[in-house]
Every structure is written in structure tokens, then in C-alpha cells.
N, C-alpha and C positions, 0 to 999 in steps of 0.2 A: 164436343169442344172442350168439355172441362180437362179430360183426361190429355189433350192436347196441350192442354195448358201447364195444365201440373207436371207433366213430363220435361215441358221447356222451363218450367218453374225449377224444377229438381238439376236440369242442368245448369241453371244460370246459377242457382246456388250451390253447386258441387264446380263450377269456374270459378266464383267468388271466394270458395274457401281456400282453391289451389292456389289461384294469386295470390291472397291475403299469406298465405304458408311459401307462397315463392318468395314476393315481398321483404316478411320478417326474417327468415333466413339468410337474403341478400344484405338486412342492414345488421345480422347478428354478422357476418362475414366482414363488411364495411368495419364497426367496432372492434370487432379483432385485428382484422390488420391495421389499423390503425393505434392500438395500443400496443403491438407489437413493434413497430415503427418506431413509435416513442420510447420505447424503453430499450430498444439497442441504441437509437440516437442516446439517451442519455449513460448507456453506457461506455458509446465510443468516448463520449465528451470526459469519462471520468479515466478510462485509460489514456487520453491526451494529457487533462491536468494532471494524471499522476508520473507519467513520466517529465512534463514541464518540470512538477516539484522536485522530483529527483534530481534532474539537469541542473536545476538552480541551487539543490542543495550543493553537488559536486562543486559548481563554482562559487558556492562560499567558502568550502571546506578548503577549495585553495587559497582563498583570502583572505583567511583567516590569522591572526596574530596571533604567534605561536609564543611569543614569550610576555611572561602575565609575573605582575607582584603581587603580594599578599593583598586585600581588600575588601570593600563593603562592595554590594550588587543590590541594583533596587530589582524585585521583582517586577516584569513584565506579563500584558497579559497573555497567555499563550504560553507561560515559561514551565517548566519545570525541572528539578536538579538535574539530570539526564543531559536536559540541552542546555543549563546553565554551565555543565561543567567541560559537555561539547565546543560549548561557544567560548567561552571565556577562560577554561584553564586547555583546551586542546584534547581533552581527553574525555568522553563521556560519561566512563568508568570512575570518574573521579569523582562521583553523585555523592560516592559512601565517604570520602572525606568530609567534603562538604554538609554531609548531614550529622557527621559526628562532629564537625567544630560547632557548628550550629544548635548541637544538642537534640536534634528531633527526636520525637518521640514518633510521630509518621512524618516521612518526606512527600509524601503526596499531599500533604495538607501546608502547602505555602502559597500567600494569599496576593495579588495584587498591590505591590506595595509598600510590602515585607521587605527590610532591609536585612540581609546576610550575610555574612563574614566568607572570604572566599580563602582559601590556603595558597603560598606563595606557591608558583608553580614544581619546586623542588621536592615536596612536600608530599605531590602528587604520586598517588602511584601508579607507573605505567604498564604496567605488565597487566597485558587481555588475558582474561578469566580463563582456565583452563575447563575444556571439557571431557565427556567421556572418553574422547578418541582422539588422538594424533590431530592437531593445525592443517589446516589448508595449504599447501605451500604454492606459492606464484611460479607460473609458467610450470606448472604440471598438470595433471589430468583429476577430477574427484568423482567419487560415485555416489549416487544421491542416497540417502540415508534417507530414516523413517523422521520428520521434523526439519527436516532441511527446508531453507528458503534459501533465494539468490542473494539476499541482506546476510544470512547468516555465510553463508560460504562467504562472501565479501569482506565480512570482519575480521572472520579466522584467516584468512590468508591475506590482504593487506590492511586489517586493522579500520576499517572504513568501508561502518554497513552501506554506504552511500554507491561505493563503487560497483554494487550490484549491475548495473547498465553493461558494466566493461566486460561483463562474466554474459550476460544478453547474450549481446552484441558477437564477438565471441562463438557463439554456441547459437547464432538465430538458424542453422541448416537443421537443428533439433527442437528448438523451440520458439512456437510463435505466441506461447503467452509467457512473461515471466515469472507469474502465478501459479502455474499447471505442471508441477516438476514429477516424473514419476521417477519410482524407489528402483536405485537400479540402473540408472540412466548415469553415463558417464559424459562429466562435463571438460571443457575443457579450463583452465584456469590461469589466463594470460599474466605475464609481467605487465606491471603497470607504468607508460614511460613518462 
């Protein structure tokens, strides 16, 4: 009888350990997907907000008051010359006026608060920064270069990295992230109405 026993003994615990190993595998599988779950949930939710932001920046960019006089800006939180000079003289570019009336020694270090001299909008200079190679031109076709983003093609060809959506949009039969551009890829480059 002993050996009757130990043989039922040996299988009840060679079942015990297979369940306990079916078990923990089921809840390592559970945990997985489960954090996999979450973490596309949270990244649908950031390509949602991030094209909301866009959207809403376009419709400020149209709202925007394009004629500006000379003046003091109190620094907001959130601000920096770039969008001070977006916002307020119309032109982004127009950071390096603004830092040289102002004197900076670095424009990245403007503080909450900070009162700053803005240049009357005349003053401004409009002309976007040239680069290595020829402008974007509206309502032609571009081919993606090594650094290319849909912000930067949007600038060089209407002046408003913001307008990247319209370049999307556009061009979604090629691209379904706006993120993931390969080198190479010819886009198409609408007039903007």
C-alpha cells in the first residue's frame, strides 16, 4: 500500500505543480495584456490631444492681430520668445529682435513676470530663415529629405509650422502617422485657401 500511495502522492504533486505553472503563466499573460492595453489607450489619448492642440493652434493663428506697436509684454507662464514673438509681433522669427532689444545674454532664461520691451512691428524681420535647399512651394509636390518633418515642410512653404495638418490631410492615401515620414516619399503640398 505504501508504494500505492507514493505513486498517487507523486502524481497529485506533479498536478499541483502543473496547475500552479498553468495558473502563474495565465496571470503573467493577464498582466501583459493588460499593460499593453494601457499604454496604447494612453497613446491614442496623446495622438488625440496632440492633434486637438494643433487644431486649436491653427485657429489661433487665424485670430490672431497682426498689427502690433512698439511695447512692454509681461511674461506668462508657459511663454517663451519664439511664442512671444508668434503671438504678439506675428512672426516667430522675430524671438532674435526681441532678445537683442532686451539685451539677453540667453533667451531661454525669461522668468515669469519679466517685463520686456517688444519692437514695433516694422522693425520686425519677416523673411523665414533660408535653408540648405530651395523653399517648399504651395500646391506642388516635395520629397522627404533626411530631417524633414510635416511642421518643417509647413513652414517653408506657407510660413506656419502650424499648417502641417493641411499637408496630413493632403497626403493621408500615404500617411497614416504624421510622425513616421520616410526619406524619399513624395508628398504632395496644397495651396492653402
Amino acid at each position: 500500500m505504501s508504494k500505492k500511495l507514493q505513486g498517487l502522492e507523486k502524481k497529485l504533486k506533479l498536478s499541483e505543480e502543473t496547475i500552479s505553472l498553468v495558473l502563474g503563466l495565465g496571470v503573467v499573460l493577464l498582466v501583459g495584456g493588460l499593460l499593453l492595453n494601457f499604454f496604447q489607450g494612453r497613446a491614442r489619448k496623446g495622438e488625440v490631444g496632440e492633434q486637438a492642440a494643433a487644431e486649436e493652434a491653427i485657429k489661433a493663428e487665424k485670430e490672431k492681430i497682426v498689427e502690433m506697436e512698439a511695447g512692454e509684454y509681461v511674461v506668462q507662464k508657459g511663454d517663451s520668445l519664439w511664442k512671444i514673438a508668434d503671438t504678439k509681433l506675428a512672426n516667430p522669427y522675430a524671438w532674435v529682435e526681441v532678445a537683442k532689444l532686451n539685451n539677453f545674454s540667453s533667451p531661454d532664461l525669461i522668468e515669469v513676470g519679466q517685463k520686456i520691451s517688444l519692437p514695433a512691428k516694422t522693425e520686425v524681420v519677416s523673411e523665414l530663415p533660408k535653408t540648405g535647399r530651395d523653399l517648399v512651394e504651395a500646391g506642388s509636390s516635395h520629397r522627404v529629405v533626411e530631417g524633414d518633418s510635416l511642421s518643417k515642410i509647413a513652414l517653408q512653404a506657407y510660413g506656419d509650422m502650424f499648417a502641417w495638418a493641411k499637408i496630413f490631410q493632403a497626403n493621408r492615401d500615404k500617411l497614416q502617422d504624421p510622425n513616421l515620414l520616410e526619406i524619399g516619399m513624395e508628398l504632395s503640398v496644397p495651396q492653402l485657401k
